[in-house]
PDB file of the backbone (N, CA, C, O) and the ligand in Angstrom, with CONECT records:
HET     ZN  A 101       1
ATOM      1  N   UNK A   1      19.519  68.431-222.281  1.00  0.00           N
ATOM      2  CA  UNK A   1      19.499  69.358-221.165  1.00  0.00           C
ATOM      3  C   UNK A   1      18.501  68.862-220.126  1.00  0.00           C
ATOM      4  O   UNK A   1      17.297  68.637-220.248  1.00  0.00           O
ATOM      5  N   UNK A   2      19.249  68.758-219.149  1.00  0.00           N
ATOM      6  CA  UNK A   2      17.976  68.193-217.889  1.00  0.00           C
ATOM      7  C   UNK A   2      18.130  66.687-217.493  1.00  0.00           C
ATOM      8  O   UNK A   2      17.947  66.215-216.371  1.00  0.00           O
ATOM      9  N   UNK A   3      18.557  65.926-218.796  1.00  0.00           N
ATOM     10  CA  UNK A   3      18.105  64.306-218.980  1.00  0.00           C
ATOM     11  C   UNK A   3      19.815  63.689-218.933  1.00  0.00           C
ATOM     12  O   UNK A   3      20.568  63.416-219.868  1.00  0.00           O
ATOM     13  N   UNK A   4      20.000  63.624-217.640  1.00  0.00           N
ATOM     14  CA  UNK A   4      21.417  62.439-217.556  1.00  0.00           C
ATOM     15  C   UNK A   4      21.577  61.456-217.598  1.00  0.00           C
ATOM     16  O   UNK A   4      21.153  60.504-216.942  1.00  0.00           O
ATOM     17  N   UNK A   5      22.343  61.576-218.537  1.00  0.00           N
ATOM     18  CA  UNK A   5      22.493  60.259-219.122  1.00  0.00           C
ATOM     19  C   UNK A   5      23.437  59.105-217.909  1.00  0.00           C
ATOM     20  O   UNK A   5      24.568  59.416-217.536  1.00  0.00           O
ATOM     21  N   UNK A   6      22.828  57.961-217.485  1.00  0.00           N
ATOM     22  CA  UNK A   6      23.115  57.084-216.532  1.00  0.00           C
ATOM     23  C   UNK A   6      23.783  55.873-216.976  1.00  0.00           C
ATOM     24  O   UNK A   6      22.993  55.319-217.740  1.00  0.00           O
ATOM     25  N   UNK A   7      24.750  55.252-216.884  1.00  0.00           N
ATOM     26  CA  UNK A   7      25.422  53.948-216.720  1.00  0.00           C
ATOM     27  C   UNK A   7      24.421  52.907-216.617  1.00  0.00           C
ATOM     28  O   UNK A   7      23.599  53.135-215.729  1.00  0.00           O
ATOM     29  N   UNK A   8      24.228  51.720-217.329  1.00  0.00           N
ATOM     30  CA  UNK A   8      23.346  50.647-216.683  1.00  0.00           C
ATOM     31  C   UNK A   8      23.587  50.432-215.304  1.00  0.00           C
ATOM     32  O   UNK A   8      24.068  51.445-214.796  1.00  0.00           O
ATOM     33  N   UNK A   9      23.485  49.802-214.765  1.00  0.00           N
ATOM     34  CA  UNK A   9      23.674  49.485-213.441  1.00  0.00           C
ATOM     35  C   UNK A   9      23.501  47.575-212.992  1.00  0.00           C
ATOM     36  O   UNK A   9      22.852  46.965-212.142  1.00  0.00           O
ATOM     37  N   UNK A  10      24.571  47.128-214.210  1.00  0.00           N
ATOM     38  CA  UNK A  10      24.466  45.262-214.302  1.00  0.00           C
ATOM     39  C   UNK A  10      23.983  45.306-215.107  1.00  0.00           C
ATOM     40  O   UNK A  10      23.683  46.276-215.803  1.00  0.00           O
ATOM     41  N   UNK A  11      23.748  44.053-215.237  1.00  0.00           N
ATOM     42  CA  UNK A  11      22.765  43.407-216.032  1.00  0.00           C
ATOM     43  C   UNK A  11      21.466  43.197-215.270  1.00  0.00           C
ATOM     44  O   UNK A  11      20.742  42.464-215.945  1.00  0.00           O
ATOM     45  N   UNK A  12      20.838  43.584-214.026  1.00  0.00           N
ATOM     46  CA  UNK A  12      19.540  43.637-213.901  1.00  0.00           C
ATOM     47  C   UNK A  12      18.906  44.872-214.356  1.00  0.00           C
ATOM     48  O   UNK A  12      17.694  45.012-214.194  1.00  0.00           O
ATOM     49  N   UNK A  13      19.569  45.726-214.878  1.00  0.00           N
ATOM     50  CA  UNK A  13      18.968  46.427-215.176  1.00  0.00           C
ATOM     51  C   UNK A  13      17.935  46.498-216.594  1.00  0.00           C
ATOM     52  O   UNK A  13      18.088  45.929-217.675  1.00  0.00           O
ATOM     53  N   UNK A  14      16.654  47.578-216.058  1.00  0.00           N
ATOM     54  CA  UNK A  14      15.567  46.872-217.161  1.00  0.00           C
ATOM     55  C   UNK A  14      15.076  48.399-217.410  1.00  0.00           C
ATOM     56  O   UNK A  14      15.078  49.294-216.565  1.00  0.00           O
ATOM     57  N   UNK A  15      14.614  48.504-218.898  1.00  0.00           N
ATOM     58  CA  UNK A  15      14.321  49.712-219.473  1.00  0.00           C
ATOM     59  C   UNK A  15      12.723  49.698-219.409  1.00  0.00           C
ATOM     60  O   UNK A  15      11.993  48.946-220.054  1.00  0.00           O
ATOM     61  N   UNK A  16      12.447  50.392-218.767  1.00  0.00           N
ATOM     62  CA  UNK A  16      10.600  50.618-218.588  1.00  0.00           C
ATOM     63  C   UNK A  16      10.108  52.041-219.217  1.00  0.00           C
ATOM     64  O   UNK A  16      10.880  52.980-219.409  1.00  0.00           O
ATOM     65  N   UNK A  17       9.186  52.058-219.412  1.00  0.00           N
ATOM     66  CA  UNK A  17       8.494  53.230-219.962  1.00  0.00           C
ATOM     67  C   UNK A  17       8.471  54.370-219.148  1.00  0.00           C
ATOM     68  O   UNK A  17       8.169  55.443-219.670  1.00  0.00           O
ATOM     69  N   UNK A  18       8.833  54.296-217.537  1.00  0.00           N
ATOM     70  CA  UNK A  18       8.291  54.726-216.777  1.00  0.00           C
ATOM     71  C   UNK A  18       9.459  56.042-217.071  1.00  0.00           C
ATOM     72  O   UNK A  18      10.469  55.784-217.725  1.00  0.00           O
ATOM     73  N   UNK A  19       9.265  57.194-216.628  1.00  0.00           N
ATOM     74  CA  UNK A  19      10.664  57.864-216.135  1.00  0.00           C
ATOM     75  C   UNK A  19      11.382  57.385-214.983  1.00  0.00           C
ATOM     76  O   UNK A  19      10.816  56.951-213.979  1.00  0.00           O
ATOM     77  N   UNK A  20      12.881  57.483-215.158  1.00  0.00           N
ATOM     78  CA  UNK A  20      13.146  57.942-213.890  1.00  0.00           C
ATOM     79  C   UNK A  20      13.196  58.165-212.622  1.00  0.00           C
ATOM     80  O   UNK A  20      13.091  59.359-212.344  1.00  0.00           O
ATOM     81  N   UNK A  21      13.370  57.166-211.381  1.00  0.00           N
ATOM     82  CA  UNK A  21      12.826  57.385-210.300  1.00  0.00           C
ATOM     83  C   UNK A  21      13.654  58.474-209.711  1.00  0.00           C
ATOM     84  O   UNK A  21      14.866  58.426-209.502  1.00  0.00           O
ATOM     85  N   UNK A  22      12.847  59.457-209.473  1.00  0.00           N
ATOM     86  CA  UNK A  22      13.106  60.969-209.359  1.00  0.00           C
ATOM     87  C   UNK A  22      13.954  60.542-207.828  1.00  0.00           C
ATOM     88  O   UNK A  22      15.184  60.509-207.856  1.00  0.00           O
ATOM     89  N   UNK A  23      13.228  60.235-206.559  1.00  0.00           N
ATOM     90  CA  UNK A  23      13.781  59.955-205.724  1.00  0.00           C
ATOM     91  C   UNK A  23      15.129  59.173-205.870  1.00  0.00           C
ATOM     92  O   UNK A  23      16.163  59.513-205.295  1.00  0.00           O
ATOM     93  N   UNK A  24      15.042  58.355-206.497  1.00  0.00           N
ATOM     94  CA  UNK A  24      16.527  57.701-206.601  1.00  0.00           C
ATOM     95  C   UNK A  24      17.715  58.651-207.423  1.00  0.00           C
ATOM     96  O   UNK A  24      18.927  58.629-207.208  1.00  0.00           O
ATOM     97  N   UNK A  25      17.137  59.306-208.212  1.00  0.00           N
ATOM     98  CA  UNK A  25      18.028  60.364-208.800  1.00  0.00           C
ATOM     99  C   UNK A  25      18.016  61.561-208.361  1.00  0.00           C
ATOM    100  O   UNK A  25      18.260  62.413-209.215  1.00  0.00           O
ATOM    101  N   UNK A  26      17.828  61.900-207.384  1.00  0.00           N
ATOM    102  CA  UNK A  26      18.043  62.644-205.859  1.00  0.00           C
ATOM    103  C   UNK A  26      19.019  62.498-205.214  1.00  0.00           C
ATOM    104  O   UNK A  26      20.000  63.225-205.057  1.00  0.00           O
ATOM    105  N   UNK A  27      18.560  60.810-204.530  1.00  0.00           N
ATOM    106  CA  UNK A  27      19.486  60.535-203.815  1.00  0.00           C
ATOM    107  C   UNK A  27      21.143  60.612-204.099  1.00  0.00           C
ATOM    108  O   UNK A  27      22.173  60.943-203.512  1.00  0.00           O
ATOM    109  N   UNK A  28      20.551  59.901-205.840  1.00  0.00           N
ATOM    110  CA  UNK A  28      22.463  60.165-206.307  1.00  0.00           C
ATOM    111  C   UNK A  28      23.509  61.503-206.420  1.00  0.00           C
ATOM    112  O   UNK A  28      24.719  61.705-206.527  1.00  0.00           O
ATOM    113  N   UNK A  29      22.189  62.319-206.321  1.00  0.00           N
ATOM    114  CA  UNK A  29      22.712  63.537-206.852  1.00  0.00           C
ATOM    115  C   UNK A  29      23.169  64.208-205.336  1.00  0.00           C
ATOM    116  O   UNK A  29      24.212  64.854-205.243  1.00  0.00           O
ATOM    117  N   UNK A  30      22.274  63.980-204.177  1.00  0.00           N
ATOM    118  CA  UNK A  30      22.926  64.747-202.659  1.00  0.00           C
ATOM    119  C   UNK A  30      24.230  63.499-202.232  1.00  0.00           C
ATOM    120  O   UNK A  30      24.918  63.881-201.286  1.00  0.00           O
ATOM    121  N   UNK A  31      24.667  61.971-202.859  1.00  0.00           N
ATOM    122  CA  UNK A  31      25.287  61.578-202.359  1.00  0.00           C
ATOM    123  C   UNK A  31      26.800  61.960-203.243  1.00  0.00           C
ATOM    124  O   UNK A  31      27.975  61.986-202.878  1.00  0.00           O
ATOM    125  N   UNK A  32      26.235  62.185-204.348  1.00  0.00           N
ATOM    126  CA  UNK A  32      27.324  62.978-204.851  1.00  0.00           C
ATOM    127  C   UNK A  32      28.254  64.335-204.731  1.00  0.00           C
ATOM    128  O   UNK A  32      29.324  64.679-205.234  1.00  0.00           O
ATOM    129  N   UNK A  33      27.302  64.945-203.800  1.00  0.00           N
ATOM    130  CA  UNK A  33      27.459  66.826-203.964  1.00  0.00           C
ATOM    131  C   UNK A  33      27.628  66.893-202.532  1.00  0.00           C
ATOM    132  O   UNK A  33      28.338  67.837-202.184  1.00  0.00           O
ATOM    133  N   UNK A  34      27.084  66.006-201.391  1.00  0.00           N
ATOM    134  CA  UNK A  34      27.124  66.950-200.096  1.00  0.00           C
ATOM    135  C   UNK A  34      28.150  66.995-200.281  1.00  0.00           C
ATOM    136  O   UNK A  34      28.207  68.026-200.952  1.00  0.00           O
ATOM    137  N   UNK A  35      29.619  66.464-200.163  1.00  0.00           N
ATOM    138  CA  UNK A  35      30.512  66.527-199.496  1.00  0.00           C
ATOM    139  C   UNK A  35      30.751  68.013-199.680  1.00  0.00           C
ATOM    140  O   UNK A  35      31.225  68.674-198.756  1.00  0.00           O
ATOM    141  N   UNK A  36      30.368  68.675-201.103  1.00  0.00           N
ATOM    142  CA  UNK A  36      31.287  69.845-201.609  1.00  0.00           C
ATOM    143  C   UNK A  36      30.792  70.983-200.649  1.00  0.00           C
ATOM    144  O   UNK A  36      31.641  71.827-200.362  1.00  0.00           O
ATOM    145  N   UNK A  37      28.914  71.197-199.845  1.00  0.00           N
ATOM    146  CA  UNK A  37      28.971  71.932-198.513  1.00  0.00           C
ATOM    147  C   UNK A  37      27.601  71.571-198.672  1.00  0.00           C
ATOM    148  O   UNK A  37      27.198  70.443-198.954  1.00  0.00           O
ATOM    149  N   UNK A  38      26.771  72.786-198.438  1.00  0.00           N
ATOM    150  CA  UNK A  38      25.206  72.625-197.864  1.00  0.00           C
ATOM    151  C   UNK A  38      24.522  73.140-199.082  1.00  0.00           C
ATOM    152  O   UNK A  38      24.490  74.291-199.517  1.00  0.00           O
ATOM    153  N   UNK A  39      23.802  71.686-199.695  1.00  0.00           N
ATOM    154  CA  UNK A  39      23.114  71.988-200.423  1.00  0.00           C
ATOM    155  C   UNK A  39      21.801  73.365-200.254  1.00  0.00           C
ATOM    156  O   UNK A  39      21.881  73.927-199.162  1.00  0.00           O
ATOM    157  N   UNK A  40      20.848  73.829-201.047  1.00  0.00           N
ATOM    158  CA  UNK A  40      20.138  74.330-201.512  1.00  0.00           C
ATOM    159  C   UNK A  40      18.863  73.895-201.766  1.00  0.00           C
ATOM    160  O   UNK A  40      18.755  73.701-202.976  1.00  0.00           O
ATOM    161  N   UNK A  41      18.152  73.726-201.352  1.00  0.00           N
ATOM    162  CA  UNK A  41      17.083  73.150-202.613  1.00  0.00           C
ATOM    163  C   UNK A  41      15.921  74.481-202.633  1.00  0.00           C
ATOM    164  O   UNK A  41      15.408  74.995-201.639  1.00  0.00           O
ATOM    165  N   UNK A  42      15.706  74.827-203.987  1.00  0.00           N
ATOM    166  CA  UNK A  42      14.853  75.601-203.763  1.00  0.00           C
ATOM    167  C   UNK A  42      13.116  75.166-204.745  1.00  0.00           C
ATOM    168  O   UNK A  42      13.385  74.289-205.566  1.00  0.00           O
ATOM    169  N   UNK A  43      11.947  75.463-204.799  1.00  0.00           N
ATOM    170  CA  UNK A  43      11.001  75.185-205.333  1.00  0.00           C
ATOM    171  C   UNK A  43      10.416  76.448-205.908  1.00  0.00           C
ATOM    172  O   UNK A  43      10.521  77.544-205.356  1.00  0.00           O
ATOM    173  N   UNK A  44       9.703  76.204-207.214  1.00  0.00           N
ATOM    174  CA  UNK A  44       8.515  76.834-207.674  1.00  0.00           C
ATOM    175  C   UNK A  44       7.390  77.131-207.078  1.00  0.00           C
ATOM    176  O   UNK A  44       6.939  76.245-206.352  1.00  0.00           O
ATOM    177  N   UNK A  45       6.688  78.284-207.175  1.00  0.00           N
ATOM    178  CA  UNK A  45       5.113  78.171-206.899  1.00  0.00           C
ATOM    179  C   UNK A  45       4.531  76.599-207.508  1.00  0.00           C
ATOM    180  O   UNK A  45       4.802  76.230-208.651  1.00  0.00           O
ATOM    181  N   UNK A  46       3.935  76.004-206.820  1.00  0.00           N
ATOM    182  CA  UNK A  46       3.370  74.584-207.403  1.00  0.00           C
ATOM    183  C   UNK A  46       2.197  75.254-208.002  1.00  0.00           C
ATOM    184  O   UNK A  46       1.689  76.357-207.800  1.00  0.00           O
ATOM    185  N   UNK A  47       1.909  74.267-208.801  1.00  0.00           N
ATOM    186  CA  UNK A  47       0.961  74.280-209.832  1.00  0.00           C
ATOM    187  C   UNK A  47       0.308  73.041-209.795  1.00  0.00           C
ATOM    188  O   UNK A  47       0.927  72.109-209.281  1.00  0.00           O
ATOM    189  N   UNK A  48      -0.935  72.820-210.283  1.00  0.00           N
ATOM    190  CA  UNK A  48      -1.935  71.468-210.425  1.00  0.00           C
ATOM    191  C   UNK A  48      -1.232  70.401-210.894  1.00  0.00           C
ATOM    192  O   UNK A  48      -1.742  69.280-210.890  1.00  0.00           O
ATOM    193  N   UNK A  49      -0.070  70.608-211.318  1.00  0.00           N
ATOM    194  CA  UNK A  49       0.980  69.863-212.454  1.00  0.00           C
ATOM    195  C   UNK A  49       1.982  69.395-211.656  1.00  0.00           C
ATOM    196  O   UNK A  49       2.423  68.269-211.888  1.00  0.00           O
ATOM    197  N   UNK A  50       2.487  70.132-210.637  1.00  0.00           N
ATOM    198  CA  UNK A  50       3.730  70.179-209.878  1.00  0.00           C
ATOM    199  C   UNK A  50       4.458  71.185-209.303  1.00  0.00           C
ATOM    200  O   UNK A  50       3.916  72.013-208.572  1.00  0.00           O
ATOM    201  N   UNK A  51       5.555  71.201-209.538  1.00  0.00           N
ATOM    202  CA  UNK A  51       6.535  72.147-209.283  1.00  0.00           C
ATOM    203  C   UNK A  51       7.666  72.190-209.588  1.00  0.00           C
ATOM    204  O   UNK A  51       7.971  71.048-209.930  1.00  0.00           O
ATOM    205  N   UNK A  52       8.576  72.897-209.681  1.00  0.00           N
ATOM    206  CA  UNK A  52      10.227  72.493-210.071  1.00  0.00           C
ATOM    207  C   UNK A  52      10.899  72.542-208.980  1.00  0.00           C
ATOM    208  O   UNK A  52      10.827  73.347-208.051  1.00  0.00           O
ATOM    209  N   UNK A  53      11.556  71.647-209.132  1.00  0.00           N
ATOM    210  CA  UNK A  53      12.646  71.915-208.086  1.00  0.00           C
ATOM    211  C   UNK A  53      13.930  71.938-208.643  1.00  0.00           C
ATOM    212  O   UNK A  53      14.253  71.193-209.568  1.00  0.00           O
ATOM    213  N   UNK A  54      15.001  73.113-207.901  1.00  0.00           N
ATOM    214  CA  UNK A  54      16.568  72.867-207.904  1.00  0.00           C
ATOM    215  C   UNK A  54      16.733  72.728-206.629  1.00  0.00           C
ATOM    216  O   UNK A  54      16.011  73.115-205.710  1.00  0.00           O
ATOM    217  N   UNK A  55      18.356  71.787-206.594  1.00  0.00           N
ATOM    218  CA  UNK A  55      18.988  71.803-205.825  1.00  0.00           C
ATOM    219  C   UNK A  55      20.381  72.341-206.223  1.00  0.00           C
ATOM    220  O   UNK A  55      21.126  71.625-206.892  1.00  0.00           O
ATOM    221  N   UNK A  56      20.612  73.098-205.985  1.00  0.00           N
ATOM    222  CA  UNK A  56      22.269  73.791-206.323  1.00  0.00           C
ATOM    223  C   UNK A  56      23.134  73.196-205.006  1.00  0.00           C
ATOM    224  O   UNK A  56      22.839  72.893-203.850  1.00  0.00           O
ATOM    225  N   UNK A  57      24.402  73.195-205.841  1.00  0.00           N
ATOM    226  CA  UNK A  57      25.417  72.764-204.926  1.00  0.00           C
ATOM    227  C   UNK A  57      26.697  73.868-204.888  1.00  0.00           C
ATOM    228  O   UNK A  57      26.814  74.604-205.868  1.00  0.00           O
ATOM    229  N   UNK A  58      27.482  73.972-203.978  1.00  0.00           N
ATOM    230  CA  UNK A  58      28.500  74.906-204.188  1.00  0.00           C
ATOM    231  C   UNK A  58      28.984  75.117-205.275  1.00  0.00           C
ATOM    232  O   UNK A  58      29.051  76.020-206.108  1.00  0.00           O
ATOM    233  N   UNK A  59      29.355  73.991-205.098  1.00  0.00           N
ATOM    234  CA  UNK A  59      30.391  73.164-206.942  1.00  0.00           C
ATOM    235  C   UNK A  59      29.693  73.823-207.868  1.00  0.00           C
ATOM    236  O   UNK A  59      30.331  73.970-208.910  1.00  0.00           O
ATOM    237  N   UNK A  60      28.332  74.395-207.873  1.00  0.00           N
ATOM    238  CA  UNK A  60      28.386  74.720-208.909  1.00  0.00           C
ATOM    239  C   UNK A  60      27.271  74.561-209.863  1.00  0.00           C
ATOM    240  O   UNK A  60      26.863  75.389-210.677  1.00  0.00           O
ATOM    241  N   UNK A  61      26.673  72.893-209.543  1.00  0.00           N
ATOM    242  CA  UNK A  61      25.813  71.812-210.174  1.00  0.00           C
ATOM    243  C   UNK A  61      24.502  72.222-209.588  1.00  0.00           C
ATOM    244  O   UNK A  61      24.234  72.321-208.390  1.00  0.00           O
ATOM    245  N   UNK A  62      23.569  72.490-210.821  1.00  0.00           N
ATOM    246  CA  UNK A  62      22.214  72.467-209.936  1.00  0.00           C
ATOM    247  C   UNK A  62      21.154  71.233-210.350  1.00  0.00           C
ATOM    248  O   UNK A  62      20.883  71.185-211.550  1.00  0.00           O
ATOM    249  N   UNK A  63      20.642  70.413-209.642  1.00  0.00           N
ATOM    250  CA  UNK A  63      19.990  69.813-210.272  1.00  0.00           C
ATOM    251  C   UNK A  63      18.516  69.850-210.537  1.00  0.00           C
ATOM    252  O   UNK A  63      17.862  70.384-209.642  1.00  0.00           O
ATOM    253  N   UNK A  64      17.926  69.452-211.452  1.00  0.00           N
ATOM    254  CA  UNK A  64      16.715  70.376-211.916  1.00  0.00           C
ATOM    255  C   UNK A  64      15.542  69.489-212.278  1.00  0.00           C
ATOM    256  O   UNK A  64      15.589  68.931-213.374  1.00  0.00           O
ATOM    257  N   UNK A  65      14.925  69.372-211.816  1.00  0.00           N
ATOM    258  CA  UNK A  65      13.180  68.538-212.175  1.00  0.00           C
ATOM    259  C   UNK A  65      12.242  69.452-212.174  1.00  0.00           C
ATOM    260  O   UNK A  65      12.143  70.612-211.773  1.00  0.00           O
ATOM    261  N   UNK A  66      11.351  68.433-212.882  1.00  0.00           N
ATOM    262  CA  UNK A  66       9.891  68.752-212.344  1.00  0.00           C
ATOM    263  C   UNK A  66       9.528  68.171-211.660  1.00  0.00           C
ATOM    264  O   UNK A  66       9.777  66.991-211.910  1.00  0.00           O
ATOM    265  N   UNK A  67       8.864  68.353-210.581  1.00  0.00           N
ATOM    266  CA  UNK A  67       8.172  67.290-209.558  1.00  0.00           C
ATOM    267  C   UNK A  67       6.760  67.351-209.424  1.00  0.00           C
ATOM    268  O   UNK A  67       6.088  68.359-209.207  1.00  0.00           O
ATOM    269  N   UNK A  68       6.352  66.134-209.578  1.00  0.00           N
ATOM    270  CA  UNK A  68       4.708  65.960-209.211  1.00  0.00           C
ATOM    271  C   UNK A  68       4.419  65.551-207.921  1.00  0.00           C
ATOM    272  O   UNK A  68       5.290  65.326-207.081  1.00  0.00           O
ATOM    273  N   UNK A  69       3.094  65.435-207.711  1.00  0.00           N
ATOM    274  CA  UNK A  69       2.865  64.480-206.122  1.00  0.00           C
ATOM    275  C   UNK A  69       3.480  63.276-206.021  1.00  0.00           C
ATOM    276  O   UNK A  69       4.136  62.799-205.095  1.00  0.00           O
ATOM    277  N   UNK A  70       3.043  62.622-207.627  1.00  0.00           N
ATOM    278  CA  UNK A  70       3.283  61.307-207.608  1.00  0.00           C
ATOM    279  C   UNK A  70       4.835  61.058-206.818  1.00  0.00           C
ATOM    280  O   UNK A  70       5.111  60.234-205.946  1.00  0.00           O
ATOM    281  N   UNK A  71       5.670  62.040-207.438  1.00  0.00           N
ATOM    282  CA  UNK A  71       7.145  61.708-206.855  1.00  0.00           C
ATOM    283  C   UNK A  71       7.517  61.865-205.209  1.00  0.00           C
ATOM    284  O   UNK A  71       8.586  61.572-204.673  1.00  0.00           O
ATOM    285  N   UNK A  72       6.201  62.463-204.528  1.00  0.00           N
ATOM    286  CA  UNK A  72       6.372  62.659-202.917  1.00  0.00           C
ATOM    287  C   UNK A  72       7.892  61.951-202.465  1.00  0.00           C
ATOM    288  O   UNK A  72       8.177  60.851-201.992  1.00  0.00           O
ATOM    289  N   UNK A  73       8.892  63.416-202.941  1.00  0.00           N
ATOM    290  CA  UNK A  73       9.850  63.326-202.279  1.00  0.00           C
ATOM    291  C   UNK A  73       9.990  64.673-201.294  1.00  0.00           C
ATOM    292  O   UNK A  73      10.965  65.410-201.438  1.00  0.00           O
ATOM    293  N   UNK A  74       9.123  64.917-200.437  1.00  0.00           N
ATOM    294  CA  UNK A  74       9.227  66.270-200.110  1.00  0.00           C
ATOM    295  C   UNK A  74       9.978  65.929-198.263  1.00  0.00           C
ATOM    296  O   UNK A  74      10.517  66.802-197.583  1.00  0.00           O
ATOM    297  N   UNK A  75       9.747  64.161-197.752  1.00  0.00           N
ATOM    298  CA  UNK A  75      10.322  63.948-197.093  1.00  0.00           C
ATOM    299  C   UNK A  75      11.961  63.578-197.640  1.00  0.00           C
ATOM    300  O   UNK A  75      12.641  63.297-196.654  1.00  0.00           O
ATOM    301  N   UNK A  76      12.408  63.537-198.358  1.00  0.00           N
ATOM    302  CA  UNK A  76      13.598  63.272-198.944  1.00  0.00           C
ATOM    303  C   UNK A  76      14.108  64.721-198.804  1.00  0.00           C
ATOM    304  O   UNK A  76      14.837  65.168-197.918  1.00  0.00           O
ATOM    305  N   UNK A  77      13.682  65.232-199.649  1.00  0.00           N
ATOM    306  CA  UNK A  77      14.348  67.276-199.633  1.00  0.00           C
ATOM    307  C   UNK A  77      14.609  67.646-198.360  1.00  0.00           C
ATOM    308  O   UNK A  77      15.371  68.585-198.127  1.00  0.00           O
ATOM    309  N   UNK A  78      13.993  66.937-197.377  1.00  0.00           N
ATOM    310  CA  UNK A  78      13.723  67.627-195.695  1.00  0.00           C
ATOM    311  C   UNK A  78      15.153  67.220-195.515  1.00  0.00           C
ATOM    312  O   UNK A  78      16.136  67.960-195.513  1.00  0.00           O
ATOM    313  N   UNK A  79      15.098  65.668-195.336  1.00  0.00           N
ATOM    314  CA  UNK A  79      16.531  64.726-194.849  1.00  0.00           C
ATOM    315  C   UNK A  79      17.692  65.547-194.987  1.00  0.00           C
ATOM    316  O   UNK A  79      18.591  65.787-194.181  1.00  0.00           O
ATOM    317  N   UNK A  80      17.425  66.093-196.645  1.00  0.00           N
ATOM    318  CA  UNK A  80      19.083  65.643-197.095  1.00  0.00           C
ATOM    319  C   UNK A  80      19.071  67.423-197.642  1.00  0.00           C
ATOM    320  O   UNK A  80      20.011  67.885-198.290  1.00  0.00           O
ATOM    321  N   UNK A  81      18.169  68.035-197.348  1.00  0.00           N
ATOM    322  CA  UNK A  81      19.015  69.770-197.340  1.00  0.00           C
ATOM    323  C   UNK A  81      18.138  70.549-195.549  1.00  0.00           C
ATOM    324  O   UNK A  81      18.312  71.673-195.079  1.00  0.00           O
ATOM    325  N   UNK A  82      17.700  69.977-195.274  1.00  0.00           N
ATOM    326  CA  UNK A  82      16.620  70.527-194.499  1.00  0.00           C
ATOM    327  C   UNK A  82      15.909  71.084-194.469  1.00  0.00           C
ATOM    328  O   UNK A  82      14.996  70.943-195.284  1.00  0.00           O
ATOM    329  N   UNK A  83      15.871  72.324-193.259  1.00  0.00           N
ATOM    330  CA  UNK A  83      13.952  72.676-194.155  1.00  0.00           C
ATOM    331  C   UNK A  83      14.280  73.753-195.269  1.00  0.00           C
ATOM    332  O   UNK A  83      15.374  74.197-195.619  1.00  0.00           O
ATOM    333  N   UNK A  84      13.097  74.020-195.687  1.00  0.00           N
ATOM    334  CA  UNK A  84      13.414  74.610-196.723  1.00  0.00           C
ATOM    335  C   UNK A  84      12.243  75.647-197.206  1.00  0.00           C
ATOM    336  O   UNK A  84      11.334  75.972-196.443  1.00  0.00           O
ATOM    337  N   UNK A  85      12.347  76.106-198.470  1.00  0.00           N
ATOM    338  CA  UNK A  85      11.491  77.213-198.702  1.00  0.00           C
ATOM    339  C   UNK A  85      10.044  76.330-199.464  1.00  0.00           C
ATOM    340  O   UNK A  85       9.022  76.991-199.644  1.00  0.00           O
ATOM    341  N   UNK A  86      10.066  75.013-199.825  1.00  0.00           N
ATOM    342  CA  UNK A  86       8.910  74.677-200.027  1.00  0.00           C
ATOM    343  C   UNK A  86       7.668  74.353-199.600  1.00  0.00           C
ATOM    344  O   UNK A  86       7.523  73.748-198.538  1.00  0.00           O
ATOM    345  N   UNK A  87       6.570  74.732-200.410  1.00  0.00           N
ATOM    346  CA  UNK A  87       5.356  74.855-199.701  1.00  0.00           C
ATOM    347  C   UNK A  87       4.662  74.271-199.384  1.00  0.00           C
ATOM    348  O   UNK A  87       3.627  74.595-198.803  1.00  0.00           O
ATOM    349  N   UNK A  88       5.107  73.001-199.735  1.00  0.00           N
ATOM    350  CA  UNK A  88       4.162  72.110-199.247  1.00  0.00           C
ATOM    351  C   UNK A  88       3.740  71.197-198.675  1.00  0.00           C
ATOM    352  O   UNK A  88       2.530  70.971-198.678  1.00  0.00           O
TER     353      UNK A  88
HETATM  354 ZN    ZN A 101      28.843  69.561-206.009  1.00  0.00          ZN2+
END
């Protein structure tokens, strides 16, 4: 629950310890969904930790993280739903 499971992507692809680049699994997820209308994104009260974010889509699909600073995608959320209810 939460953790999608992804296709390699070639053979350059390389398994790191790291998670996930949240931004890149963003991106896949609004290049997948705008078409269906105007995304959503909504946020948590942040916390010292982060925050959550969804993005719901018509269709249906919401997609769901946690987000830290480290992931400063808060110019990404702007782009690709506009502004929005987050605080920060
Ligand atoms: Zn969708």
């Amino acid at each position: 629950m939460g953790v999608a499971v992804q296709p390699l992507r070639g053979p350059m692809a390389v398994v790191t310890e790291a998670p996930m680049n949240l931004a890149d699994d963003m991106e896949e997820f609004v290049t997948l969904h705008r078409g269906h209308g105007s995304l959503k994104a909504d946020a948590s009260e942040p916390t010292p930790n982060g925050y959550r974010l969804e993005i719901g889509c018509p269709c249906g699909v919401t997609f769901e993280r946690w987000v830290t600073q480290q992931d400063a995608i808060d110019d990404l959320l702007r782009e690709h739903c506009g502004p929005s209810e987050l605080t920060q």
